[in-house]
FIDRENLUM-821773 format. One record per residue: residue in one letter; chain; x, y, z of N, C-alpha, C in turn. Coordinates in nm, 4 decimals, always signed. Layout:
! FIDRENLUM-821773
A,A,X,Y,Z,X,Y,Z,X,Y,Z;
...
END
This chain:
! FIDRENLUM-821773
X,A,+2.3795,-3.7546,-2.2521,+2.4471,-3.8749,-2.2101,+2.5213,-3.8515,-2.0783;
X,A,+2.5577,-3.7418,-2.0752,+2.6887,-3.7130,-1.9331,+2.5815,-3.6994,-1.8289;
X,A,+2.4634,-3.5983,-1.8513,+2.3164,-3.6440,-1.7485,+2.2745,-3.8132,-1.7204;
X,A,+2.2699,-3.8952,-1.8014,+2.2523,-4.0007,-1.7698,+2.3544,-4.0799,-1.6655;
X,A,+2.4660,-4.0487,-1.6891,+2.5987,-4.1172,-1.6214,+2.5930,-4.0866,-1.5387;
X,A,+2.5637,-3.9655,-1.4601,+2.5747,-3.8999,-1.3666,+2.4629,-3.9458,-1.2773;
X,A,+2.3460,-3.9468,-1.2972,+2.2296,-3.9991,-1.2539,+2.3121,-4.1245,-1.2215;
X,A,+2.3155,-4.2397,-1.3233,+2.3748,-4.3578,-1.2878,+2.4171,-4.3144,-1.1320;
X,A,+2.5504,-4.2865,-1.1536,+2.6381,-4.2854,-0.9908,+2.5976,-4.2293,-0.9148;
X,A,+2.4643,-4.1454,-0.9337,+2.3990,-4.1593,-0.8169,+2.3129,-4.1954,-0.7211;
X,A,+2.2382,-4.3064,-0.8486,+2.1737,-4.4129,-0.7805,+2.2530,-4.5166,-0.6925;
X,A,+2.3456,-4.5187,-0.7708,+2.4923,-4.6495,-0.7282,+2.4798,-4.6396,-0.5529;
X,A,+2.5067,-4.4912,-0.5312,+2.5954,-4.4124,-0.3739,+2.5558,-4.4495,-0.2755;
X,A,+2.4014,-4.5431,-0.3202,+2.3613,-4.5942,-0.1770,+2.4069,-4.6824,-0.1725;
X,A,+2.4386,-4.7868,-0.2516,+2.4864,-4.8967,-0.2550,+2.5944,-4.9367,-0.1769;
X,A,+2.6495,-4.9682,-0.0786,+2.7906,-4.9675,+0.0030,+2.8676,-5.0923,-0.0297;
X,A,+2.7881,-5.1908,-0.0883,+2.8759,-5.2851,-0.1217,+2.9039,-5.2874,-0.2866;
X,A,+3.0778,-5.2914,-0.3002,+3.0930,-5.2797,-0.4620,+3.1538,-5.4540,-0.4921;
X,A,+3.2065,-5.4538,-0.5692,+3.2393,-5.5915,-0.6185,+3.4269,-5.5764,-0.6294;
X,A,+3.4869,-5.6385,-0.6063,+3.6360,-5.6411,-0.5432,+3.7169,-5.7264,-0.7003;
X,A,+3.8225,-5.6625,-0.7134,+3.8706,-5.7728,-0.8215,+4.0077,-5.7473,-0.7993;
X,A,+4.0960,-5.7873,-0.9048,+4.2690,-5.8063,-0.8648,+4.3160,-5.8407,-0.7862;
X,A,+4.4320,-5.7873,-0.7656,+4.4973,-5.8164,-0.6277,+4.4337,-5.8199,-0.5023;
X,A,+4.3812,-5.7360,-0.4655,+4.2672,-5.7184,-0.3930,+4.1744,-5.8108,-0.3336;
X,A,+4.0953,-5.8994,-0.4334,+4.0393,-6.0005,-0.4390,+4.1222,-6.1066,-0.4320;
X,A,+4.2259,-6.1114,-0.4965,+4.3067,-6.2369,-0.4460,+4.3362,-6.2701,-0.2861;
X,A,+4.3638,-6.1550,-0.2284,+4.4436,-6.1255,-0.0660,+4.2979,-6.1652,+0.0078;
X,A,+4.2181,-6.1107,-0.0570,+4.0833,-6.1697,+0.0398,+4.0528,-6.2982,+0.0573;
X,A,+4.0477,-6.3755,-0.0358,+3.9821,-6.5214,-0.1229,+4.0725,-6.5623,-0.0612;
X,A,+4.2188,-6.5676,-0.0365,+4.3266,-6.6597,-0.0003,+4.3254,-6.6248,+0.1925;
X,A,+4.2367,-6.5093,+0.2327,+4.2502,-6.5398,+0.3555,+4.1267,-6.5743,+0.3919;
X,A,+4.0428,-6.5547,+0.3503,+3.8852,-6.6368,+0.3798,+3.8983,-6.7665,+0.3915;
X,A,+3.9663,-6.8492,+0.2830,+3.9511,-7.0099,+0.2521,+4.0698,-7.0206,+0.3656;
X,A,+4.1903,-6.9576,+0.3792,+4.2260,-6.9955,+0.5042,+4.1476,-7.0475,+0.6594;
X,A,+4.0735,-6.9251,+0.6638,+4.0258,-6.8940,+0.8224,+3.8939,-6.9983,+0.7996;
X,A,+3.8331,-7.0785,+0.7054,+3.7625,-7.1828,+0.6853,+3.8014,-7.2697,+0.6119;
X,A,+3.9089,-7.3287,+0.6278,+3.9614,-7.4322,+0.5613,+3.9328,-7.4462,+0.4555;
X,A,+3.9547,-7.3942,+0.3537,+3.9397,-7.4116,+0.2014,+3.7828,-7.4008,+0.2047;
X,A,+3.7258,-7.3961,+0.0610,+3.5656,-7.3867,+0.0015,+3.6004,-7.2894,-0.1461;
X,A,+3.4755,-7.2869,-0.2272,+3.4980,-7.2059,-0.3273,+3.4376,-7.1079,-0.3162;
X,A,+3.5087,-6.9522,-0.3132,+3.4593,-6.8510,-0.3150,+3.3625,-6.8150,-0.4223;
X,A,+3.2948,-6.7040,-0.3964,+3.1596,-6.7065,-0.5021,+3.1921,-6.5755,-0.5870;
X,A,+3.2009,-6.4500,-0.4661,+3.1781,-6.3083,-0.4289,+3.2804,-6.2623,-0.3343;
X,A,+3.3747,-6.1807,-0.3838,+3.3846,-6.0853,-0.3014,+3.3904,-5.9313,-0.3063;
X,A,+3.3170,-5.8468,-0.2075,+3.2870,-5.7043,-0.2307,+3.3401,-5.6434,-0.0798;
X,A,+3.3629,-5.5325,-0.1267,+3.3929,-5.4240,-0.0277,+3.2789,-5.3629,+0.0100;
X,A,+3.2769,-5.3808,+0.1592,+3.2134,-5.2909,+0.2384,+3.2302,-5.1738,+0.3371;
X,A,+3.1963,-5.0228,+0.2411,+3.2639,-4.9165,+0.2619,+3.1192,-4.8612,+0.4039;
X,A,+2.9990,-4.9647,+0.4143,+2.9325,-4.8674,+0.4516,+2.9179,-4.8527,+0.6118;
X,A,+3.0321,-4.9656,+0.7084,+3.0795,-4.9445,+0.7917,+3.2110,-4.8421,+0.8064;
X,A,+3.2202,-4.7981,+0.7267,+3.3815,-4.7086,+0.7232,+3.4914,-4.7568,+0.7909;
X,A,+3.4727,-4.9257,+0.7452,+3.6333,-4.9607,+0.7793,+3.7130,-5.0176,+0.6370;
X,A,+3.6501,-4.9699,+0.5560,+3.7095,-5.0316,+0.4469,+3.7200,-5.1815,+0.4315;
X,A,+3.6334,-5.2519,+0.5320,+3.6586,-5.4049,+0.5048,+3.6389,-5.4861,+0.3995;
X,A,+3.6400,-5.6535,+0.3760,+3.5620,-5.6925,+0.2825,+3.4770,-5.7950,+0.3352;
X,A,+3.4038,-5.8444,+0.2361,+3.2878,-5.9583,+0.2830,+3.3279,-6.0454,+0.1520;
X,A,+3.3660,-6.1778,+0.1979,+3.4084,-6.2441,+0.0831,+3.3165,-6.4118,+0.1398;
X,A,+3.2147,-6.4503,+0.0300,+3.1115,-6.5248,+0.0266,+3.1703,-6.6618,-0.0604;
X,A,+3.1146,-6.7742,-0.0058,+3.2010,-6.8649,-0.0331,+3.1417,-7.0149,+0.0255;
X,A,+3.1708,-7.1193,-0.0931,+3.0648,-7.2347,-0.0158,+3.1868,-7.3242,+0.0229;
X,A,+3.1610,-7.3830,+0.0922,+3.2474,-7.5174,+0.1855,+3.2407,-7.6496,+0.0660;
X,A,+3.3162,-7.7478,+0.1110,+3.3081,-7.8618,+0.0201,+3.1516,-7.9011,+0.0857;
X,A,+3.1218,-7.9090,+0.1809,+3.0379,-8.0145,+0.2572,+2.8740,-7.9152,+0.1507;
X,A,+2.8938,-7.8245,+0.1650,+2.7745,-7.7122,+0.0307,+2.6988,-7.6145,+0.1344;
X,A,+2.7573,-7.5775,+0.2459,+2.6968,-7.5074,+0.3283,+2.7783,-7.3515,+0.2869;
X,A,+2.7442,-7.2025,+0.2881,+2.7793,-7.1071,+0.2380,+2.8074,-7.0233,+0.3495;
X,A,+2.8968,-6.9471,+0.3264,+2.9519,-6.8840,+0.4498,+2.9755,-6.6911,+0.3948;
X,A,+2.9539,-6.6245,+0.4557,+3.0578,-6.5096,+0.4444,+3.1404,-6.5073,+0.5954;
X,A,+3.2422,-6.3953,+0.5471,+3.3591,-6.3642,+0.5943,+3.4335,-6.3116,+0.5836;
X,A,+3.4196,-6.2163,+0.6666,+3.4212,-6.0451,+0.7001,+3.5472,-6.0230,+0.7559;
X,A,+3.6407,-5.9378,+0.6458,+3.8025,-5.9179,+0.6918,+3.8046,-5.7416,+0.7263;
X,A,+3.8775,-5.7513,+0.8018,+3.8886,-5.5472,+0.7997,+3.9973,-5.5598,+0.6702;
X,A,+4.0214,-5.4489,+0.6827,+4.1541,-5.3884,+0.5549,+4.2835,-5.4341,+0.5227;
X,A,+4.3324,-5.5093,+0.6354,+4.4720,-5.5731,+0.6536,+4.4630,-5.7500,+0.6008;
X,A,+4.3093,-5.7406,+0.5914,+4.2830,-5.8706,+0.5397,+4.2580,-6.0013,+0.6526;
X,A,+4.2331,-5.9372,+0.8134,+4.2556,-6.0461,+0.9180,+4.0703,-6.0850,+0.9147;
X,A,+4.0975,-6.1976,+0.9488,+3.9294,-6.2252,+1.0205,+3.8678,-6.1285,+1.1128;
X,A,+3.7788,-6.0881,+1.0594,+3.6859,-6.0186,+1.2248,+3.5376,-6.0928,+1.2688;
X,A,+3.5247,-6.1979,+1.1733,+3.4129,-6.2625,+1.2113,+3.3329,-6.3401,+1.0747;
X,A,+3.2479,-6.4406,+1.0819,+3.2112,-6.5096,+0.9863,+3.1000,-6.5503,+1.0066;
X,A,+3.0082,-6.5918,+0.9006,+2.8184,-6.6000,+0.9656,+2.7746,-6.7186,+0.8424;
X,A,+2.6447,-6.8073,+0.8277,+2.6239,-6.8146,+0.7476,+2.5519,-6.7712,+0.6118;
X,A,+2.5847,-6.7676,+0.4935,+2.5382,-6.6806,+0.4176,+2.3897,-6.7134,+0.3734;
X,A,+2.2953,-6.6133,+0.4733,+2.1559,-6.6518,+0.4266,+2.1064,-6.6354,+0.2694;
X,A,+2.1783,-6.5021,+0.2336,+2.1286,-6.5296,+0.0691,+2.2591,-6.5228,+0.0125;
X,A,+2.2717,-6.6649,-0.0496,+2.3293,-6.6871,-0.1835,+2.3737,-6.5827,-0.2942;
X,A,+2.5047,-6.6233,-0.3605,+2.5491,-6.5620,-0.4464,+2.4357,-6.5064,-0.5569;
X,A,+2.3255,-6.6131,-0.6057,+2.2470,-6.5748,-0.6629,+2.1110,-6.5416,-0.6298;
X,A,+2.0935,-6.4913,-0.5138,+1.9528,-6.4405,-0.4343,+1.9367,-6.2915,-0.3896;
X,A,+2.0196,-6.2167,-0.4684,+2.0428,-6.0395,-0.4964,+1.8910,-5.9617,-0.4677;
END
């Protein structure tokens, strides 16, 4: 079993984006819908595989158009795109 787990996390390691929750996720979600005027967030994950520790927090508008929006660590905007694949298009 401890062979299996282990394997697990190391398939994971390529993976650079993880999934964000708590506090954490709150500070993101509340500055995303800022810097685009409100929408409902979907997703948000950390992306370690630029090594800035930022996040990418994904999120649709009232109007239904989907956005991400990409904070460094302090939580400021560094830029925003539209989100070609959807929360559910993994």
């Amino acid at each position: 079993m401890l062979l299996a787990l282990a394997g697990a996390r190391i398939a994971n390691a390529g993976d650079s984006e993880e999934q964000v929750s708590g506090p954490e996720a709150e500070k993101a979600k509340n500055a995303a819908t800022s810097v685009v005027g409100g929408g409902n967030v979907t997703e948000v994950e950390r992306d370690d595989g630029n090594g800035s520790g930022a996040f990418e927090v994904e999120l649709t508008r009232d109007d239904g158009t989907q956005l991400e929006v990409h904070l460094d660590g302090d939580y400021n905007a560094v830029g925003q795109e539209a989100d070609e694949d959807g929360p559910n298009d993994d």
